[in-house]
C-alpha positions as CSV (number, residue, x, y, z in Angstrom):
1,X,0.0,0.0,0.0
2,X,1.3,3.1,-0.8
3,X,0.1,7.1,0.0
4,X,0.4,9.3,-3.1
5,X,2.3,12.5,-1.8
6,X,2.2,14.8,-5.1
7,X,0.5,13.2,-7.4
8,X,1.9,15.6,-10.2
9,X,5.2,14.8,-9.3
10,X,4.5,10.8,-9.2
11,X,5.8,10.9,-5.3
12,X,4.5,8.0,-3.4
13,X,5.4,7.1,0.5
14,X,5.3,3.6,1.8
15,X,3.4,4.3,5.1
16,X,5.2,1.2,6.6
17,X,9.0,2.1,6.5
18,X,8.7,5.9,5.3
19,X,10.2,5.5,2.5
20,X,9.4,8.2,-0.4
21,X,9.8,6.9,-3.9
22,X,8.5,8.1,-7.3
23,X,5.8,6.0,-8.5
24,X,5.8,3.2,-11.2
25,X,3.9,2.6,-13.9
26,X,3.3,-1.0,-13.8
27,X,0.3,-2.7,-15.9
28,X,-1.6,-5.6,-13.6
29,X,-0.5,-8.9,-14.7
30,X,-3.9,-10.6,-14.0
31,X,-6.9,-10.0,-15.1
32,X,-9.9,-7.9,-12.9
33,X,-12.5,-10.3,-13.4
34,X,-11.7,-13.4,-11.1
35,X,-10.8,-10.7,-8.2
36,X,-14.3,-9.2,-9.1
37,X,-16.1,-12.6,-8.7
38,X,-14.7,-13.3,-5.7
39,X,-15.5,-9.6,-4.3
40,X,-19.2,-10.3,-5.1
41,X,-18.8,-13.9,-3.7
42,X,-17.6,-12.3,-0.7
43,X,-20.1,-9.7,-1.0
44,X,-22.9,-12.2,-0.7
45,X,-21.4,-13.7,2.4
46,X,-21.5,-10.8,4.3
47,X,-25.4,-9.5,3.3
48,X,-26.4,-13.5,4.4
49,X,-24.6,-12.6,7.7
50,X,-25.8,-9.6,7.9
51,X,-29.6,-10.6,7.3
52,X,-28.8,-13.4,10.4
53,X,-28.3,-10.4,12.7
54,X,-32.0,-8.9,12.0
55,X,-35.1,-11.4,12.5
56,X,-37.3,-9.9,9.7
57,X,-35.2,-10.7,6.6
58,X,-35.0,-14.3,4.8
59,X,-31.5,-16.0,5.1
60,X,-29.5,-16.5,1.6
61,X,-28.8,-19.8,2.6
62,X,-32.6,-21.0,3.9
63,X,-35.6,-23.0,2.2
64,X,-38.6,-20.9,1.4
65,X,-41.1,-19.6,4.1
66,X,-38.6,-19.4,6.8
67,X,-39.0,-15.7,6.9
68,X,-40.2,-15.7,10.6
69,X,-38.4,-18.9,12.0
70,X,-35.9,-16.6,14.3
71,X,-39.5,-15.2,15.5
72,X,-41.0,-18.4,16.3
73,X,-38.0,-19.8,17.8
74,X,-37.7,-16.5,20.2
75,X,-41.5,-17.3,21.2
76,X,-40.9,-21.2,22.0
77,X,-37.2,-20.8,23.5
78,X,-38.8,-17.4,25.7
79,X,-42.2,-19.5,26.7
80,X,-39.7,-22.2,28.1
81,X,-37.5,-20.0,29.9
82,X,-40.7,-18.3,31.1
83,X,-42.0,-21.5,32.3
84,X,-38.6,-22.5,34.1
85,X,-37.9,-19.6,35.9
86,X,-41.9,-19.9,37.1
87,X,-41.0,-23.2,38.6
88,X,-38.5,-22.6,40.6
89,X,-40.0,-19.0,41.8
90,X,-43.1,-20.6,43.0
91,X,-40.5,-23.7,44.5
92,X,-39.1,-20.6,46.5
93,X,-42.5,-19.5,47.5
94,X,-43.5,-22.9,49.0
95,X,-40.5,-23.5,50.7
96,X,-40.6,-20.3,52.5
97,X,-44.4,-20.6,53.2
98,X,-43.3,-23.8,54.9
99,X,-40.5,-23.2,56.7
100,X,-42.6,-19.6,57.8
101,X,-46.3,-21.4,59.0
102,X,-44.9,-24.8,59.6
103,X,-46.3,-26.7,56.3
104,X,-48.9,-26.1,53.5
């Protein structure tokens, strides 16, 4: 990577040892296209993980009509942990009604 000083001039600096050169003219050996392929590859990786983060959008990688699966799963995982932390709240409750009035 280099930082064009004066691009008139064709100055360039090499922001890792400091070194100011003059620029070279050098044609790419290889062609643009398989780099650009694998940008839009790369691309389409990172809108799928992006769409994972939100709940409303499909995933690239999922079956039709699994719009609302993270939705559904949030309901069903949230009604368990719900129903757990119910259980062992009222647990509590009897225990201390027990050990307070001597029994149920």
């Amino acid at each position: 990577m280099k930082i064009r000083i004066a691009p008139e001039t064709e100055l360039v600096m090499d922001p890792l040892t400091s070194v100011i050169s003059k620029e070279k003219n050098i044609a790419p050996n290889r062609s643009m296209i398989s780099l650009i392929k694998k940008l839009d590859e790369t691309e389409h990786v990172i809108d799928g993980l992006m769409d994972s983060l939100s709940s409303d959008k499909p995933l690239h990688n999922s079956w039709r009509g699994r719009e609302n699966a993270a939705i559904g799963a949030g309901v069903v995982t949230n009604f368990f942990y719900g129903l757990i932390a119910g259980l062992i709240l009222s647990g509590v409750f009897l225990l201390l009604l027990s050990v307070l009035y001597g029994g149920v």
